[in-house]
C-alpha positions as CSV (number, residue, x, y, z in Angstrom):
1,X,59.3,17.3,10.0
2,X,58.2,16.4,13.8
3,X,55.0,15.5,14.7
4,X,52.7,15.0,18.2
5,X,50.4,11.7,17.7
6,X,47.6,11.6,19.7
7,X,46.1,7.9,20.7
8,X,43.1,7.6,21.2
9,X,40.0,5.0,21.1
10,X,36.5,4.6,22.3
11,X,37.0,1.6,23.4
12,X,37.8,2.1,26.5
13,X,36.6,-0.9,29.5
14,X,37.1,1.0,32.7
15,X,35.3,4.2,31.5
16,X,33.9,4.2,27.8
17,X,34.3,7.2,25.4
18,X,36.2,8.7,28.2
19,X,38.0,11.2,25.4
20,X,34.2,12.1,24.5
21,X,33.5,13.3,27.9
22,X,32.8,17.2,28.2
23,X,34.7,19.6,30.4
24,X,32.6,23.3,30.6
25,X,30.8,22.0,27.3
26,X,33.9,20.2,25.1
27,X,34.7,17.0,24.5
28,X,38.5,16.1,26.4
29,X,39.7,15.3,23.5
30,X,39.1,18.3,21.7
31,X,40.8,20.6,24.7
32,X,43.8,18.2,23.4
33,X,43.8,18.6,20.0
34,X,44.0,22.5,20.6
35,X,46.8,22.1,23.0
36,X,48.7,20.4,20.8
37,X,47.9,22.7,17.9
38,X,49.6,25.3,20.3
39,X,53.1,23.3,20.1
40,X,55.8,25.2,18.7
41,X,57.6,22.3,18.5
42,X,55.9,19.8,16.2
43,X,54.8,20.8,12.7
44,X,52.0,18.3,12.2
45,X,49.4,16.9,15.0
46,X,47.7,13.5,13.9
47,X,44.9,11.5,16.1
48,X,45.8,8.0,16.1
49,X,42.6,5.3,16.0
50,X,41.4,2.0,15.4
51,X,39.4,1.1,12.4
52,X,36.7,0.4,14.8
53,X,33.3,2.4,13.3
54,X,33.0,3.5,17.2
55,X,36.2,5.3,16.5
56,X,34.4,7.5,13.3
57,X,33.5,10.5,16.2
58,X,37.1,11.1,16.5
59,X,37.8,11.3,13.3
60,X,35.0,13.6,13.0
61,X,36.6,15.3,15.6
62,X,40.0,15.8,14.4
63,X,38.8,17.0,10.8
64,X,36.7,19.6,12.4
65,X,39.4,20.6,14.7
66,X,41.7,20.7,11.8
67,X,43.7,17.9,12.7
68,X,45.1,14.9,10.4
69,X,44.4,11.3,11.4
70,X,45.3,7.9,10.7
71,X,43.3,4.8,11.4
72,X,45.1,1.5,12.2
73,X,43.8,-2.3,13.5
74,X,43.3,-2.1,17.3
């Protein structure tokens, strides 16, 4: 099986919740997510996060978007 991760975190110091920004209406990160769903070369996409609570809207994100995630330590 190969996989795409995605990392990602809210966290961010130079520009905060930067993968929450919205290009024509959608959050960045989401315009990911479906790109990656595209691959033909992966079979599974997961979003990688902290455990960080901040970090809960991407998890949001990915099970909406129909994407598996995993939540580590920062």
């Amino acid at each position: 099986m190969k996989a795409i991760f995605i990392t990602v975190r809210t966290g961010s110091k130079r520009l905060p919740n930067k993968a929450l920004l919205k290009i024509n209406g959608k959050e960045t990160i989401v315009h990911l997510m479906e790109r990656m769903k595209k691959s033909h070369r992966a079979d599974i996409v997961v979003l990688c996060t902290s455990t960080n609570k901040n970090d809960n809207i991407l998890c949001d994100l990915a099970e909406e978007n129909g994407i598996h995630y995993f939540r580590g330590s920062e």
